[in-house]
C-alpha positions in Angstrom: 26.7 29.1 19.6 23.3 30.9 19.0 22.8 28.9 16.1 23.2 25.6 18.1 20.8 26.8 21.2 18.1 27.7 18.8 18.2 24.6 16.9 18.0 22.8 20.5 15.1 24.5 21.3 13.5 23.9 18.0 14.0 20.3 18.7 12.8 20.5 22.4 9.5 22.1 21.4 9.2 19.5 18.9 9.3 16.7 21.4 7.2 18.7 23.7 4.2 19.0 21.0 4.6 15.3 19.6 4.2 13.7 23.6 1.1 16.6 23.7 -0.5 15.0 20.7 -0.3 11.4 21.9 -1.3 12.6 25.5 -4.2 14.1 23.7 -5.2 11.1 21.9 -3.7 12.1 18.6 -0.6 10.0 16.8 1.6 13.1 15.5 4.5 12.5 13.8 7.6 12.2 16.0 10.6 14.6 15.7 13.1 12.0 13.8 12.3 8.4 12.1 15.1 7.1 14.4 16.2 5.0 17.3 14.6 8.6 19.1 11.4 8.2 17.6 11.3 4.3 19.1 11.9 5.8 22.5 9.2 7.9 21.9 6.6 6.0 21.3 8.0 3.3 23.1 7.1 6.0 26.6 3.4 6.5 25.1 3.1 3.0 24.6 4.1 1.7 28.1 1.6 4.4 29.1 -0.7 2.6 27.4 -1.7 5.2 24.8 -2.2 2.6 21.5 -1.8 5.7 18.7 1.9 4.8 20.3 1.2 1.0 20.6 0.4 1.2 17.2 3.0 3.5 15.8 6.2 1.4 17.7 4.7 -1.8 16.4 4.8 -0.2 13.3 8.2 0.7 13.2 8.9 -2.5 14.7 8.4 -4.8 11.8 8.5 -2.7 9.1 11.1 -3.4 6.7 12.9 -6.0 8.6 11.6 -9.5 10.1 14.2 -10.4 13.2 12.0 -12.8 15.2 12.4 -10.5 18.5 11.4 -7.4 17.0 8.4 -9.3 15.6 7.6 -10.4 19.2 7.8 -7.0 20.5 5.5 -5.7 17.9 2.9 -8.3 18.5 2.7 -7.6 22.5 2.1 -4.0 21.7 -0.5 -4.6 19.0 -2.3 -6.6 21.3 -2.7 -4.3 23.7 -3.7 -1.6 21.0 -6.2 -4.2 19.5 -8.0 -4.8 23.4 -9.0 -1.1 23.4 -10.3 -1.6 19.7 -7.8 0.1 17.9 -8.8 -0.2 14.3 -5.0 0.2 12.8 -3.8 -2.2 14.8 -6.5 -4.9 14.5 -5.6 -4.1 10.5 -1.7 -4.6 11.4 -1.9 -7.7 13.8 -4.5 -9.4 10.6 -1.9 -8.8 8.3 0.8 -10.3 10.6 -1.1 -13.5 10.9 -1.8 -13.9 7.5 1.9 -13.8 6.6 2.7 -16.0 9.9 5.0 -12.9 11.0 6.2 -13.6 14.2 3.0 -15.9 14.9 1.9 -19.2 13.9 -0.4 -18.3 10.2 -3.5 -17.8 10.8 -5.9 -16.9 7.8 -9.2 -17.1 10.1 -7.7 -15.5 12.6 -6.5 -12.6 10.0 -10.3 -12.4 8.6 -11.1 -12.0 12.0 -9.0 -8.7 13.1 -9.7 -7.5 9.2 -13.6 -7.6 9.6 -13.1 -5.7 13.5 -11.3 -3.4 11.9 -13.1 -2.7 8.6 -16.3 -2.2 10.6 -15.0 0.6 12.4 -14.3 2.2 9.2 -10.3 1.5 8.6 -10.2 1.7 4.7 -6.9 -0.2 4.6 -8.6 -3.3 6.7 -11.8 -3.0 4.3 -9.6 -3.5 1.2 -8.0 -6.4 2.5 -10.6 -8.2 3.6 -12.4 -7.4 0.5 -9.4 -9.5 -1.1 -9.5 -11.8 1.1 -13.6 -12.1 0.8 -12.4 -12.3 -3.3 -10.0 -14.6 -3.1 -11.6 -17.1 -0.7 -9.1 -16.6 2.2 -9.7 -19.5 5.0 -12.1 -21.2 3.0 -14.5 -18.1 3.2 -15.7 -16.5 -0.6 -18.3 -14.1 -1.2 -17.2 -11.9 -4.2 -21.0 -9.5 -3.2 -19.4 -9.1 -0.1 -15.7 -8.2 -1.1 -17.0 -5.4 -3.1 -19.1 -4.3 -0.6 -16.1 -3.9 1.1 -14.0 -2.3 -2.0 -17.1 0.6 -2.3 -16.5 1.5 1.4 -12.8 1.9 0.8 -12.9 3.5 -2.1 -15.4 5.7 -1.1 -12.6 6.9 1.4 -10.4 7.5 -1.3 -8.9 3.9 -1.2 -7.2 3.8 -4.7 -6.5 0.2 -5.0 -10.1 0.0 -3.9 -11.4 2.3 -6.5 -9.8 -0.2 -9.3 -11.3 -3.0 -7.4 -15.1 -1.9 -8.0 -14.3 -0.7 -11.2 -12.7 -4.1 -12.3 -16.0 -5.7 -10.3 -18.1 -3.7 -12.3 -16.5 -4.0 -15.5 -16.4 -7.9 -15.8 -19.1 -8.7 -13.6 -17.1 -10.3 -10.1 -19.7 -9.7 -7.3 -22.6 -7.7 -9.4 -23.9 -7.3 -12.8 -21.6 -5.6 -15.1 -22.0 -1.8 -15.6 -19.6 -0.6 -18.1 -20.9 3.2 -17.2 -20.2 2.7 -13.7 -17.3 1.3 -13.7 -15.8 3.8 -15.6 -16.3 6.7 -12.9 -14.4 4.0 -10.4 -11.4 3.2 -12.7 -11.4 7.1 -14.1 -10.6 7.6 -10.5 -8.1 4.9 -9.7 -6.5 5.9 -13.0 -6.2 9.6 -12.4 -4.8 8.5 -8.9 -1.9 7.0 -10.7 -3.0 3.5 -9.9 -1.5 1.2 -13.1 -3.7 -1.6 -13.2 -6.7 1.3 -12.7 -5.2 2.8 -16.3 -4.8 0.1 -17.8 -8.3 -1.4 -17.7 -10.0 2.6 -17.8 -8.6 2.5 -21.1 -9.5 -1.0 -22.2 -13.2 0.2 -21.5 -12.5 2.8 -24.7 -12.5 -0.2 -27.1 -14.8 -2.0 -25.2 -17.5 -3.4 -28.0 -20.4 -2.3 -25.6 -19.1 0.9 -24.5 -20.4 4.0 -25.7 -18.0 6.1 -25.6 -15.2 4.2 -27.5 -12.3 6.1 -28.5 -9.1 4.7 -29.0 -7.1 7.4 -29.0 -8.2 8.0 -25.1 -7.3 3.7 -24.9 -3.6 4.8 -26.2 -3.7 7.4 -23.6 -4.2 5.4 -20.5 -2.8 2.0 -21.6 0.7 3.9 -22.4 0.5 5.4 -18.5 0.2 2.2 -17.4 2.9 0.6 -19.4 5.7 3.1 -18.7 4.3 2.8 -14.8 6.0 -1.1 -15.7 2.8 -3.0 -16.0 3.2 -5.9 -18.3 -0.2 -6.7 -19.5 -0.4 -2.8 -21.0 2.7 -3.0 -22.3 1.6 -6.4 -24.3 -1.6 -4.2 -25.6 0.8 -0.7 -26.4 2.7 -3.2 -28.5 -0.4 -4.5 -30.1 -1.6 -0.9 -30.6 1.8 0.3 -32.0 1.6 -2.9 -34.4 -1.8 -1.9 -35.4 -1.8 1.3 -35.7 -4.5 1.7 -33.0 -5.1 5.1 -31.3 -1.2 6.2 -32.8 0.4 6.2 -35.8 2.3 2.5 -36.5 5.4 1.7 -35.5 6.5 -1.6 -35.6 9.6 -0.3 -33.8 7.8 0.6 -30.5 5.8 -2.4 -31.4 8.8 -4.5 -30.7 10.2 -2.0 -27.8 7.2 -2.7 -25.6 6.6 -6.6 -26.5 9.9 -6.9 -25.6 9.4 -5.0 -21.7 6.6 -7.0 -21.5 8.1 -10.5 -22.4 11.1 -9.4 -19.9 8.4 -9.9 -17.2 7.1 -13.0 -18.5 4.1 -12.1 -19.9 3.4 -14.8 -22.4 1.3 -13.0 -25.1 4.2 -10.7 -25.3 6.8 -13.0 -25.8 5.0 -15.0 -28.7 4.8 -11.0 -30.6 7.9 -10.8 -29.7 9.0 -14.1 -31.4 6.7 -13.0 -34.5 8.4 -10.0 -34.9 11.8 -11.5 -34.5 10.3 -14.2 -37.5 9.3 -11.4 -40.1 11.9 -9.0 -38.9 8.9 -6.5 -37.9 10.5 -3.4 -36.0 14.0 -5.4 -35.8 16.2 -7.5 -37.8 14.8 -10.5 -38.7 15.8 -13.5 -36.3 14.9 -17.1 -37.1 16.9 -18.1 -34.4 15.6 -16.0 -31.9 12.2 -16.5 -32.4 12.4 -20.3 -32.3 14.1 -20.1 -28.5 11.4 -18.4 -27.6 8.9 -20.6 -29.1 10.7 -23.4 -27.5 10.7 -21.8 -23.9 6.9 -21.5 -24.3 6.2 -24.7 -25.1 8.3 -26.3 -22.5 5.3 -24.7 -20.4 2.5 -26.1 -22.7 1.7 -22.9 -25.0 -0.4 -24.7 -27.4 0.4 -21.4 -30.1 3.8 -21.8 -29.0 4.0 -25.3 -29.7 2.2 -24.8 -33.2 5.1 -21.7 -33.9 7.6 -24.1 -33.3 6.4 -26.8 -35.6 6.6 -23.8 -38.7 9.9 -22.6 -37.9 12.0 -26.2 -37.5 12.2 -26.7 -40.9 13.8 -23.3 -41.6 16.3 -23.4 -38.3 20.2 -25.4 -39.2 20.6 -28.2 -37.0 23.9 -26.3 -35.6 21.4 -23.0 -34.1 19.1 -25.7 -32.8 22.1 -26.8 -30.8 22.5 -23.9 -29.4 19.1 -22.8 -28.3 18.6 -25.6 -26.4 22.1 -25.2 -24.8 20.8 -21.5 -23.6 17.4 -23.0 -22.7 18.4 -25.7 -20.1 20.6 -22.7 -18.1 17.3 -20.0 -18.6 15.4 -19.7 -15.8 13.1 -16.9 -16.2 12.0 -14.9 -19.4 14.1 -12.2 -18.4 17.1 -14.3 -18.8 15.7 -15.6 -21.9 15.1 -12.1 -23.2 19.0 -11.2 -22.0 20.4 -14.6 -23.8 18.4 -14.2 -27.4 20.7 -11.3 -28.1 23.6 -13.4 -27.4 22.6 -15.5 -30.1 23.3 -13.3 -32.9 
């Protein structure tokens, strides 16, 4: 019984100090993530405190998308966004972007994204730096979009960090400064960011880089792929194959091209149909590598197209059969990847 009144007044003085802190202006956590937490903030809110407006809105649409809940989220936001509140303004942009709950709205979107980022939100300046970037509602300005991505990353905006660093590194926006970009991507990569990783340690075997070292290119690249990115699990195959910054294994080789084709990366799967042809890292596979060929050059691979041309000659007329049997019911490469060992 002692127990049980203690851990009641635990939880009282919990509630007490969360209404305190939204009271007071500040958004504090609330005592349980649960329908108790709703009525929480859903009492701030009607008091018109928009931390609270926020926060229910918040808990309103995320991970689900019932209409009515989306409805209820956008009448709070609204009132949150008519006292300026930057999260919010952030939240309702990204709601009319999607057309969540409200007819979709990209200009609209840019609108609440720019409010927002000029009062310093660091999620709102990284997506309107996309949007900047990719030309959202007809409006492109790749300068501007970085400006955008310094300001965030600045804050310690990791997405943002990999953003200038890409910028810098390939010359979207500004001039490209290889030295620069590396102190952006060092720091999206030591943040864990993948795609940061994976272009950090391209820049080690950059040509024009000074400080090439491809042992420090395996390093990050293989973060990167285990993280599940395709693209660096292409180039740890190519590095595995080559030798490059490890010791060569034409066994990993094939381990990682094969991840990597699983997720469609095309590069991957024509190493992966190479090394299926010569039996590199796995037992040779005629058969396999000419369904993969043909998969790619159903989408207009022009090296896929040329593969295919050397191996019909050595493939019987009876496997051709079959691959295009397991072709016309493949609809992705993972299935593809799934079905070639089917084929024996």
């Amino acid at each position: 019984m002692a127990t049980r009144a203690k851990k009641a007044e635990v939880n009282r003085n919990a509630r007490a100090n969360y209404v305190l802190g939204l009271l007071g202006g500040v958004a504090l956590s609330p005592p349980q993530a649960s329908k108790e937490a709703m009525q929480y903030y859903a009492r701030a809110a009607a008091e018109g405190n928009p931390d609270a407006q926020y926060q229910l809105a918040k808990l309103l649409v995320e991970g689900q998308t019932l209409s009515t809940n989306n409805r209820a989220a956008l009448k709070w936001l609204k009132k949150a966004v008519e006292k300026d509140h930057a999260a919010s303004q952030h939240l309702l942009g990204l709601m009319y972007l999607k057309g969540q709950g409200v007819t979709r709205d990209a200009q609209r979107a840019l609108e609440l994204f720019r409010q927002a980022a000029i009062s310093g939100n660091a999620e709102a300046e990284y997506d309107l730096g996309c949007a900047l970037m990719d030309g959202i509602a007809g409006e492109k300005d790749d300068y501007q979009a970085l400006r955008w991505f310094r300001l965030a990353g600045a804050q310690g905006h990791v997405k943002s960090q990999y953003r200038v660093g890409y910028a810098l590194a390939h010359g979207a926006g500004c001039e490209i400064d290889l030295q620069q970009a590396s102190t952006w991507l060092r720091k999206a990569a030591v943040n864990g960011d993948p795609k940061g990783q994976y272009e950090f340690g391209l820049l080690f075997i950059h040509p024009d880089y000074p400080k090439r070292n491809e042992e420090e290119a395996f390093r990050w690249i293989r973060l990167s792929a285990i993280a599940g990115f395709a693209p660096a699990q292409y180039q740890l195959a190519l590095f595995y194959q080559a030798g490059e910054g490890t010791l060569a294994s034409y066994e990993e080789a094939f381990t990682w091209a094969r991840r990597a084709a699983a997720q469609g990366e095309e590069k991957a799967l024509l190493l992966l149909a190479s090394l299926y042809r010569f039996g590199a890292g796995t037992s040779a596979n005629i058969t396999a590598a000419y369904a993969i060929a043909s998969y790619l050059s159903s989408a207009e691979n022009p090296n896929a197209t040329a593969l295919l041309q050397t191996l019909e000659p050595q493939i019987a007329v009876s496997d051709r059969a079959r691959v295009q049997k397991m072709l016309s019911s493949t609809k992705s490469a993972l299935e593809l990847i799934e079905n070639i060992a089917a084929l024996g």
